[in-house]
C-alpha positions as CSV (number, residue, x, y, z in Angstrom):
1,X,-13.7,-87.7,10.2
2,X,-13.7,-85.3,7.0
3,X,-16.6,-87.8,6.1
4,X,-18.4,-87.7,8.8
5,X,-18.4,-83.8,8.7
6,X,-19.7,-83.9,4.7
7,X,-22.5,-85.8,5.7
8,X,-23.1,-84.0,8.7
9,X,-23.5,-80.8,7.0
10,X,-26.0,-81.8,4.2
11,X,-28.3,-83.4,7.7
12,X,-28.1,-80.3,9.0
13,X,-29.0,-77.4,5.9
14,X,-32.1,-79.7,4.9
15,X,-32.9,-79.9,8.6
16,X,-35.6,-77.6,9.8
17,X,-34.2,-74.7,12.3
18,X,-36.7,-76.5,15.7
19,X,-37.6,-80.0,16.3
20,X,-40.4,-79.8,18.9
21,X,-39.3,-82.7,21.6
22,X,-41.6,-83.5,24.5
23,X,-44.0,-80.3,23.6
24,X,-41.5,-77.5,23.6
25,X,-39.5,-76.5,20.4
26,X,-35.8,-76.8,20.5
27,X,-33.4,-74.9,18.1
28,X,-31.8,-77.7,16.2
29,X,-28.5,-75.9,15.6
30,X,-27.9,-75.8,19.4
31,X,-28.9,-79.5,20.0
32,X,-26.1,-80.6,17.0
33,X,-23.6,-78.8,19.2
34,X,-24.4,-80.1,22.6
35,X,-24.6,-83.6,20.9
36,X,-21.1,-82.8,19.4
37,X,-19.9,-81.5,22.9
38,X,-21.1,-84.5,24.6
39,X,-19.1,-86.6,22.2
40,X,-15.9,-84.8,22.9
41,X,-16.4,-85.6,26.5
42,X,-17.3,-89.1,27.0
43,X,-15.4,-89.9,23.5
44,X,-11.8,-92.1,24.4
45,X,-8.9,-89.2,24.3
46,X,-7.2,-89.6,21.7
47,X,-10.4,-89.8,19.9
48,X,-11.2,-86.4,21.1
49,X,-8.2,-84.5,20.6
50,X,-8.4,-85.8,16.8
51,X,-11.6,-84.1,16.6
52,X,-10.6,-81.0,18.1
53,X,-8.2,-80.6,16.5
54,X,-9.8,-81.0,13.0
55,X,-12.4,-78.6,13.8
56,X,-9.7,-75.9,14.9
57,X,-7.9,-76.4,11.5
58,X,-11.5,-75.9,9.7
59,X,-12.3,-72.7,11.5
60,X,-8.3,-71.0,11.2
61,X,-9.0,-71.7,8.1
62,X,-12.7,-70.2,7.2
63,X,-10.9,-67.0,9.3
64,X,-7.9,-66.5,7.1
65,X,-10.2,-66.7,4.0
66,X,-12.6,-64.2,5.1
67,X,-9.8,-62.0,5.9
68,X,-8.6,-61.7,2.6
69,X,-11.9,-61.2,1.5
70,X,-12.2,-58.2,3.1
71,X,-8.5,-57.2,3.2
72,X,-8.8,-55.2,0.1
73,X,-12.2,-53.7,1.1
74,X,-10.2,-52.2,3.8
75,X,-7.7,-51.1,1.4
76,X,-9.3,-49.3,-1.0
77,X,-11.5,-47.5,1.8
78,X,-7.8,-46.4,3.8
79,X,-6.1,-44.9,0.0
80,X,-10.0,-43.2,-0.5
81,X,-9.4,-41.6,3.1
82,X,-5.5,-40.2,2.5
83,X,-6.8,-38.9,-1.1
84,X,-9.3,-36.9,0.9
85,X,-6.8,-35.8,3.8
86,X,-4.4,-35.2,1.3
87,X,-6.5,-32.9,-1.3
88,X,-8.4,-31.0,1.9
89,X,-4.6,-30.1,2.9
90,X,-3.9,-28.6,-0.5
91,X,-6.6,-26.6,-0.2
92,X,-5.6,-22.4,0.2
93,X,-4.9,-21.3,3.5
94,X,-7.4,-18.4,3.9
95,X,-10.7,-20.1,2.5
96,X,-14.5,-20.7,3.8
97,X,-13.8,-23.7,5.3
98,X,-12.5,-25.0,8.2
99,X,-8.8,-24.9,8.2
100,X,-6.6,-28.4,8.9
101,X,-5.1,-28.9,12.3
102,X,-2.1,-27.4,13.2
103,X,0.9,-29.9,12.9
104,X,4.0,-29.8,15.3
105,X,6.5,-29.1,12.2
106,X,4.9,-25.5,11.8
107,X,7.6,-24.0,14.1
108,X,9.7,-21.0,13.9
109,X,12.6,-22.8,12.2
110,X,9.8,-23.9,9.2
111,X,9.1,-20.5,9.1
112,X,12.4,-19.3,8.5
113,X,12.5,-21.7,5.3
114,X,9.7,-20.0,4.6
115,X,10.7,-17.0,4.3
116,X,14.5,-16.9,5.5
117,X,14.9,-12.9,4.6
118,X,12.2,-12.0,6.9
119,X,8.9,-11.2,6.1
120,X,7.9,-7.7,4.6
121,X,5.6,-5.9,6.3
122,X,2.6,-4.5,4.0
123,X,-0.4,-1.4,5.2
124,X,-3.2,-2.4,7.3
125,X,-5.9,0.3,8.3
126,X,-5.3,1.5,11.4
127,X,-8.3,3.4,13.5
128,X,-5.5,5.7,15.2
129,X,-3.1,6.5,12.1
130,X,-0.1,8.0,13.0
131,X,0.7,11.6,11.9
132,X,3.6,13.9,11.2
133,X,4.0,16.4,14.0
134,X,3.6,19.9,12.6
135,X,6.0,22.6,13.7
136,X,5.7,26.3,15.2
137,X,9.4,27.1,14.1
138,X,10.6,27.4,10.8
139,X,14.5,26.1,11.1
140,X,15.9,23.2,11.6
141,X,17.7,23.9,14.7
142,X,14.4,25.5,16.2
143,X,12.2,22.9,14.9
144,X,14.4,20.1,16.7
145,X,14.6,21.9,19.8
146,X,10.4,22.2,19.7
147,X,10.3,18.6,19.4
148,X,12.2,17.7,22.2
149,X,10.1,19.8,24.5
150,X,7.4,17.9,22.9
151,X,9.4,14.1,24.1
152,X,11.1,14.7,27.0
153,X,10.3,12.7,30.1
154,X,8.2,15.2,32.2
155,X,7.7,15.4,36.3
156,X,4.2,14.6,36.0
157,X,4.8,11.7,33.3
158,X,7.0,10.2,35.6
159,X,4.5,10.5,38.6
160,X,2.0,8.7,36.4
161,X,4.3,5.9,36.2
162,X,5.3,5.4,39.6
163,X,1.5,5.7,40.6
164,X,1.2,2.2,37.2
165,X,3.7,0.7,38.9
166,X,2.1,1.1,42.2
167,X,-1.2,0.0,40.6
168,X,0.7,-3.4,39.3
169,X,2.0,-4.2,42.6
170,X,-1.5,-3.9,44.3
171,X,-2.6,-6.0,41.6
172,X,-0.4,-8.4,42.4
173,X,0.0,-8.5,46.3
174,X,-2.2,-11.4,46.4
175,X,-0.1,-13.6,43.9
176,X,3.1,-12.3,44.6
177,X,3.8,-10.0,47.6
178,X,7.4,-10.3,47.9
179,X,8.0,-8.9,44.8
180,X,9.2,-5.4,44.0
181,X,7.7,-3.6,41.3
182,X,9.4,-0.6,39.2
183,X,8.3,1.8,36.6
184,X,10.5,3.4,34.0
185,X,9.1,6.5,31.5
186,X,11.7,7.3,28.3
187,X,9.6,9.9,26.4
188,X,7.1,12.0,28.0
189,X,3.4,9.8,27.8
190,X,1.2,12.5,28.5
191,X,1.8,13.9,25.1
192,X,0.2,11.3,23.0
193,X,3.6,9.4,21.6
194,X,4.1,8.4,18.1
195,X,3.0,4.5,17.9
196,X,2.8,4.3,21.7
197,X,0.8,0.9,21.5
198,X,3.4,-0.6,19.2
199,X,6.7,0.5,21.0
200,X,5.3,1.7,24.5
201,X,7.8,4.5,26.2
202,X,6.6,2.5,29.8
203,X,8.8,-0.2,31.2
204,X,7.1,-1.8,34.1
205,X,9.0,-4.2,35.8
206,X,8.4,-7.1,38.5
207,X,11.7,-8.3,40.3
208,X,11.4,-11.3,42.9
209,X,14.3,-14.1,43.5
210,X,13.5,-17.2,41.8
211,X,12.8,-19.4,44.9
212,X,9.9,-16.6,45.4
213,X,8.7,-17.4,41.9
214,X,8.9,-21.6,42.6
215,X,6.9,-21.2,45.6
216,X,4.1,-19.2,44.2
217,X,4.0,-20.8,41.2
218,X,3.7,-24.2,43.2
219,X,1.0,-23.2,45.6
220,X,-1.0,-21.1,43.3
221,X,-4.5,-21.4,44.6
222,X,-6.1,-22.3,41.0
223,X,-3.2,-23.2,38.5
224,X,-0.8,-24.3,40.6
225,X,2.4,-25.5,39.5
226,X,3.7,-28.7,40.9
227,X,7.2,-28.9,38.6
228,X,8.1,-25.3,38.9
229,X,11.4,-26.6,41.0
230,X,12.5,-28.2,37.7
231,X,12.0,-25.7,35.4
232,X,15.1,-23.7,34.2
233,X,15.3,-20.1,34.4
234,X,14.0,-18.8,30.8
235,X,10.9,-21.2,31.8
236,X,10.5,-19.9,34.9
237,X,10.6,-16.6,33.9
238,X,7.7,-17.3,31.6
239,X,5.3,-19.1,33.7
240,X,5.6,-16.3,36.2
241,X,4.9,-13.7,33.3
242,X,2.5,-15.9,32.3
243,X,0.2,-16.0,35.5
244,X,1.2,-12.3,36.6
245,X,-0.5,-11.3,33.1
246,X,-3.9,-13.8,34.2
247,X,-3.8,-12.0,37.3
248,X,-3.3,-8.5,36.3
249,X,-6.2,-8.5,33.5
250,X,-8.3,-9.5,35.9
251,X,-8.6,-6.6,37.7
252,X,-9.5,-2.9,37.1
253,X,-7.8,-0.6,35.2
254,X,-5.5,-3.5,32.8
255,X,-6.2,-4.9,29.6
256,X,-4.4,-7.5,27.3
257,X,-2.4,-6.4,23.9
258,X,0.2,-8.8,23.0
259,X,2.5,-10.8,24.2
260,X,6.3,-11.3,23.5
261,X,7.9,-14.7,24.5
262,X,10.3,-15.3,21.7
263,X,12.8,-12.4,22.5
264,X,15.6,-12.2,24.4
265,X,13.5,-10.8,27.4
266,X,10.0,-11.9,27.4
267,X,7.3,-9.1,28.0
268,X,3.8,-8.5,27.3
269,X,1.8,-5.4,26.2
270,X,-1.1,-3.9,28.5
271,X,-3.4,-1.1,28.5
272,X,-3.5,0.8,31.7
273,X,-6.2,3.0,32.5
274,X,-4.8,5.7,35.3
275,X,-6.7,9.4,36.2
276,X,-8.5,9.5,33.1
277,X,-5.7,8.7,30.6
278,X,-5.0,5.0,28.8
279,X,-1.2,4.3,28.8
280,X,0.3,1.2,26.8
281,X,2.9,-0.7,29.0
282,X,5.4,-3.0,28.7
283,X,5.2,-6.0,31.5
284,X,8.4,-8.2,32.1
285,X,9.3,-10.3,35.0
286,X,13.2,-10.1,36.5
287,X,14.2,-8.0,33.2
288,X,17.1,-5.5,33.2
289,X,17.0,-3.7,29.8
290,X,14.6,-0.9,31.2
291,X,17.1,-0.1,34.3
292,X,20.1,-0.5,31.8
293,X,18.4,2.2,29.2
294,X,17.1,4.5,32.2
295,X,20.6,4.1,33.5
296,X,22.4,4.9,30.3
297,X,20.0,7.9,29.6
298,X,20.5,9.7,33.0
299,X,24.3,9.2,32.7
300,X,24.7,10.6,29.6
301,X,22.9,13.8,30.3
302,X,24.8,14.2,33.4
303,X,28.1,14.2,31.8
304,X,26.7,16.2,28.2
305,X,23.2,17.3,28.1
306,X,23.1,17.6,24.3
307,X,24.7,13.4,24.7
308,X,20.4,13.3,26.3
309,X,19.1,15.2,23.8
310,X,20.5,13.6,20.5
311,X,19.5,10.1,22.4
312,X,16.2,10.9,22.0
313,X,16.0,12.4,19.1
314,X,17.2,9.7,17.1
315,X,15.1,7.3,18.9
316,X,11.8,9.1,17.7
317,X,13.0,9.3,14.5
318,X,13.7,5.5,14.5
319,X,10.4,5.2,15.9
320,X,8.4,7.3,13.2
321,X,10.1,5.7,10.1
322,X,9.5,1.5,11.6
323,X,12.7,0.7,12.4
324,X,12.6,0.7,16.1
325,X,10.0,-2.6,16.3
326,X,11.9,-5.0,17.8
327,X,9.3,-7.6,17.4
328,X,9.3,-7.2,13.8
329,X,13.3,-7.5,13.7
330,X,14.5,-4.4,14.1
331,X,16.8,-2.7,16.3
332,X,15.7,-2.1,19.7
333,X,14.8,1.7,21.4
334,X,17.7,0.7,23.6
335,X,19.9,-0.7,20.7
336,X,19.6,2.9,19.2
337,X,20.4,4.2,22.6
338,X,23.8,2.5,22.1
339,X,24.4,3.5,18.5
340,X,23.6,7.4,19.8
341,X,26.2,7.1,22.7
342,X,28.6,5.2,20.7
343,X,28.8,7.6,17.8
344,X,29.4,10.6,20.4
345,X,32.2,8.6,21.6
346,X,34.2,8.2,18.5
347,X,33.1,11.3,16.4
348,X,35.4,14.0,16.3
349,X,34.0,16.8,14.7
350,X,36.1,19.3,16.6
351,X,39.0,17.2,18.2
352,X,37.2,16.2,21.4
353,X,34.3,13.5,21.7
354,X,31.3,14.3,23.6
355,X,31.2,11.4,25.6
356,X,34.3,9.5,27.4
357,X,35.3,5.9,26.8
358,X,33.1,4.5,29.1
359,X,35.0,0.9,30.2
360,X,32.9,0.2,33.7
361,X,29.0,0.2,34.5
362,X,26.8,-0.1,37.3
363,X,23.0,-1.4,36.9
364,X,22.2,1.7,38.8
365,X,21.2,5.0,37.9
366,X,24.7,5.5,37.6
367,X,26.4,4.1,34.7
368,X,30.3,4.9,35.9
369,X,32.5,4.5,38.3
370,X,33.7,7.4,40.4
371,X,37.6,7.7,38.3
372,X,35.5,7.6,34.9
373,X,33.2,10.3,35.7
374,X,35.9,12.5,37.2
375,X,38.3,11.6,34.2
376,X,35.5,12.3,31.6
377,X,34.1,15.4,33.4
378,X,38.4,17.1,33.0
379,X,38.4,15.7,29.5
380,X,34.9,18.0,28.7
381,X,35.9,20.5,30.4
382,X,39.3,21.4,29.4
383,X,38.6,19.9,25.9
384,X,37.9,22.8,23.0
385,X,34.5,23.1,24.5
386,X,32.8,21.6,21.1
387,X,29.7,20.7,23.0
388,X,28.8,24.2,23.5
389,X,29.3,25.3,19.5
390,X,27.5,22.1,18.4
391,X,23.3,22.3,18.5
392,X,21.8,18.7,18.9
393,X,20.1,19.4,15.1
394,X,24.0,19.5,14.2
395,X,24.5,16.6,16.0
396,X,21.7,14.5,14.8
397,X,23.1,15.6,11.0
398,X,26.4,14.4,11.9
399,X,25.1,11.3,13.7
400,X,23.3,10.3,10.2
401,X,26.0,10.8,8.1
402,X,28.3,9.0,10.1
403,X,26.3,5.8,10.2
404,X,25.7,6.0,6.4
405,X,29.1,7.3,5.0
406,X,31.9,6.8,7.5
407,X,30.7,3.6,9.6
408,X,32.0,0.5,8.5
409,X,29.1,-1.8,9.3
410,X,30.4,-4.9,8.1
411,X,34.5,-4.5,10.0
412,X,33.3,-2.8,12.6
413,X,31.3,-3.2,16.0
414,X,29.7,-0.7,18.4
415,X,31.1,-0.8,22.0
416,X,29.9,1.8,24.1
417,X,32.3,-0.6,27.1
418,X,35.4,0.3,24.4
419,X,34.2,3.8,23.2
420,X,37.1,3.1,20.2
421,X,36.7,2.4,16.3
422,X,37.8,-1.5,16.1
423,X,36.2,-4.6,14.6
424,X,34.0,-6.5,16.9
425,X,35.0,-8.4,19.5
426,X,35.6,-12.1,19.5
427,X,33.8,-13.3,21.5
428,X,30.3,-11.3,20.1
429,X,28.8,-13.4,17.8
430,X,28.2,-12.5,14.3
431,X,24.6,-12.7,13.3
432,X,24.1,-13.3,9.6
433,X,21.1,-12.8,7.6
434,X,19.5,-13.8,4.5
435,X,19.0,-11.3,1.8
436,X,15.6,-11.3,-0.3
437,X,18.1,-12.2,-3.6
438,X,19.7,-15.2,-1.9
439,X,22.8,-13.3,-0.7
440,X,23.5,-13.4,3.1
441,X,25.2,-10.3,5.2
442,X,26.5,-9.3,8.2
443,X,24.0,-7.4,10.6
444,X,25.2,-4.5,12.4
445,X,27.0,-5.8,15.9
446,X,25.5,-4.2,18.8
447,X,27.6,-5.1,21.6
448,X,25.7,-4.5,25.2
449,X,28.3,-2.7,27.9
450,X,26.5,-5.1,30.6
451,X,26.8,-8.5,28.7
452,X,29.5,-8.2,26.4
453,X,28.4,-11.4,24.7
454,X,25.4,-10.5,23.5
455,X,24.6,-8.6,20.2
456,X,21.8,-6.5,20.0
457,X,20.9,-7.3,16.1
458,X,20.4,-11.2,17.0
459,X,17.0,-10.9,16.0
460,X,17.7,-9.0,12.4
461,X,16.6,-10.0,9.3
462,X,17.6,-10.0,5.6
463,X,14.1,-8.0,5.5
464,X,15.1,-5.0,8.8
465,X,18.4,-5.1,7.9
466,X,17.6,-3.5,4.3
467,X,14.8,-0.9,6.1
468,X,17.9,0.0,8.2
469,X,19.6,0.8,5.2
470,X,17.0,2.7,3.5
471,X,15.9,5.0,6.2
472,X,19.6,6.1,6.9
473,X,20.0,6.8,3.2
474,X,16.9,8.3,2.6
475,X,17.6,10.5,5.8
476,X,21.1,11.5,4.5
477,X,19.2,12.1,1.3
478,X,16.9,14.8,2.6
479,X,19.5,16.5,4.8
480,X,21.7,17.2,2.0
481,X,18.8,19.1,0.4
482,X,17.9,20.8,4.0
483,X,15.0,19.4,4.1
484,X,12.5,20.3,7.3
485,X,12.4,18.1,10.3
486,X,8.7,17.8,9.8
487,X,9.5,15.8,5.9
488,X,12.2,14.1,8.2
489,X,10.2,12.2,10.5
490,X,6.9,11.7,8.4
491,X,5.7,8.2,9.8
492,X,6.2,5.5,7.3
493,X,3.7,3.6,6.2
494,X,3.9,-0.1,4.7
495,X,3.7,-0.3,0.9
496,X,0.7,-2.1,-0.2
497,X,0.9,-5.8,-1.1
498,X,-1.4,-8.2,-2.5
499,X,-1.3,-11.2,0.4
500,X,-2.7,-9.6,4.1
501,X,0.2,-10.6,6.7
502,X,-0.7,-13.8,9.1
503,X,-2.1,-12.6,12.6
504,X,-1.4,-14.0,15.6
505,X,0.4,-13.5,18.9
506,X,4.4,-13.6,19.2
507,X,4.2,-16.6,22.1
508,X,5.4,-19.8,22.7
């Protein structure tokens, strides 16, 4: 057969490529294999199988040797393409080019590796910078007392809120009428507020049962939904912020800022636009931190209305030197609320705390039960009256100096629930950070009266935890020299670094 073939194949090169048979021209390649295929069929069997046989051998064969032919072709072409890949990924982050696709390992957790102390925040310019509020009086006590009028919540501030709130819901009536929607002021917004974009002083909040949520979700006329049922509650909570936000900046008088999915309660940031005046808002869904701060606020000045005052206070100065951001790791307006009430619990400056141990709440604008408040209300008023010799400046001086000289940060825990000097409970977790050196600490436990197993530093930093440190030092510093209020508060500002932060929103 094999000679057969080798004399076949010398017929057929020296052959020419058409024979011309009965006046039409006939590819002579074609007529070899239809006189081959006519062999294989009238050809005995076995005959035939021999032959097919042979020629699928010659043909595996021509296959596997082109393949390795080309095999390294292929090879040098697919270790050219990863060089490429490799030395366009190597290339610096900010440059003219096109950066490379994001990859699903740049998560939080790589960021963390990253930078496992937190990242340092550095100056950008700012078309609204923040300025020190100047002061009529020339004391301290007068000064402080000038700057409350300046912050506390007002009748027609809180007006303006109710008539936001009421804007949201008629925003919303289409998606979600069921819900019910609430507004909470804790400074007075009419004044202009100290970084009122940044940490707004309006908590608008959208409560609705979850069911509510599945069924909108799941029939929403656009983006519907179909798995909403299977989603767990953080999720669903999300997807209903989420479309709430669509459906709000859609209509007049909102406008998007941020967002704020990774926190412990999810909110985002608006703009609203009401009579004339722009108002920054925070927007959560089935939240309960704004009722628990309003709450905690209004109960406190009932019982001691300096306990209000000092609240405040020490939130705007948390506010004007950074370390009320939340978002950026810090302490919370309402974890400051806690350290305030806490520390008029325990201190005893003249024998008698301002504030009672406060061991049961409601999430209502009344924080305690009916014994507590009669108990605490005979406790201040047959106590040595301190409250009415002590000026809130005094208080806010005592409050700074406890936290930076007397407070044991690391063995102790705030519990406004306890109201008593004690380590932290067991069941709070610790939250441990990583300090810029490679140490690791202990961040302040914050212990919330409502959920006793949640700390309120969860989301500190090796980075926020030393800024806490600073500013309380730095504030101790200046009061021991009797410095003004005005050098007190003077908004911080960022250093300047070399490397511009990364932007982008805070969502998942």
């Amino acid at each position: 057969m094999s000679s057969l073939l080798g004399q076949l194949t010398p017929l057929i090169s020296s052959t020419p490529s058409t024979v011309r048979i009965g006046g039409r021209d006939v590819d002579f390649n074609s007529m070899v294999l239809m006189i081959i295929g006519l062999f294989f069929v009238f050809a005995p069997l076995d005959v035939g199988q021999l032959v097919f046989a042979s020629v699928g051998a010659i043909c595996y064969a021509a296959v596997h040797v082109s393949r390795k032919v080309t095999k390294p072709v292929f090879k040098s072409s697919e270790l050219a393409r990863r060089k490429q890949q490799k030395a366009f990924e190597q290339q610096p982050r900010w440059t003219s080019k096109a950066p490379p696709p994001r990859s699903k390992t740049n998560d939080r957790s790589a960021t963390r590796e990253e930078h496992p102390s937190g990242r340092r925040e550095c100056r950008q310019e700012s078309l609204c910078p923040v300025s020190a509020p100047s002061f009529e009086a020339e004391s301290f006590d007068a000064q402080v007392q000038e700057l409350l009028t300046l912050i506390s919540p007002s009748q027609e501030g809180s007006r303006l809120v109710q008539d936001i709130a009421s804007a949201v819901k008629k925003g919303l009536e289409s998606l979600i009428p069921e819900a019910e929607v609430l507004g909470f002021a804790s400074a007075d917004i009419l004044r202009g507020t100290a970084f009122a974009v940044a940490i707004p002083e309006v908590d608008i909040v959208l409560n609705a049962h979850p069911s509510v949520f599945v069924h909108r979700l799941q029939n929403h006329p656009s983006k519907p939904l179909p798995h909403a049922a299977k989603l767990d509650a953080k999720k669903l909570q999300k997807s209903m912020l989420r479309m709430c936000t669509d459906t709000l900046t859609q209509a007049p008088g909102f406008k998007f800022r941020r967002s704020a999915f990774k926190g412990y309660e999810p909110k985002v940031t608006l703009m609203a636009e009401m009579g004339g005046k722009q108002v920054a808002i925070d927007f959560s869904v089935n939240t309960v931190t704004p009722l628990y701060n309003a709450a905690l606020l209004t109960e406190c000045g009932q019982i001691e209305p300096k306990a209000k005052e000092l609240i405040l206070l020490v939130r705007r100065w948390a506010k004007y030197r950074g370390i009320s951001h939340a978002a950026k790791g810090h302490l919370s307006p309402y974890s400051w609320s806690l350290l305030t009430t806490y520390f008029l619990q325990v201190w005893s400056g003249e024998d008698q705390p301002l504030l009672p141990n406060i061991t049961a709440f409601k999430t209502s604008s009344s924080l305690l039960r009916k014994q507590h408040k009669e108990r605490a209300e005979a406790a201040f008023v047959n106590g040595n009256q301190s409250a009415a010799t002590c000026s809130t400046a005094t208080l806010f001086k005592e409050f700074v100096h406890f936290y930076c000289q007397t407070f044991n940060w690391r063995n102790e825990g705030i519990s406004v629930r306890t109201g008593k000097r004690a380590p932290p409970a067991h069941t709070l977790p610790l939250q441990i950070v990583s300090m810029e050196n490679g140490a690791t600490a202990v961040a302040p436990s914050v212990e919330d009266p409502f959920e006793p197993r949640r700390n309120h530093s969860d989301a500190m930093t090796g980075v926020s935890l030393c800024r806490l440190r600073e500013e309380l030092a730095r504030a101790n510093t200046l009061i021991a020299k009797d410095a003004q209020l005005q050098e007190l508060i003077e908004p911080w500002v960022p250093p300047d670094v070399d490397a511009a932060p990364e932007a982008g929103q805070d969502e998942e």
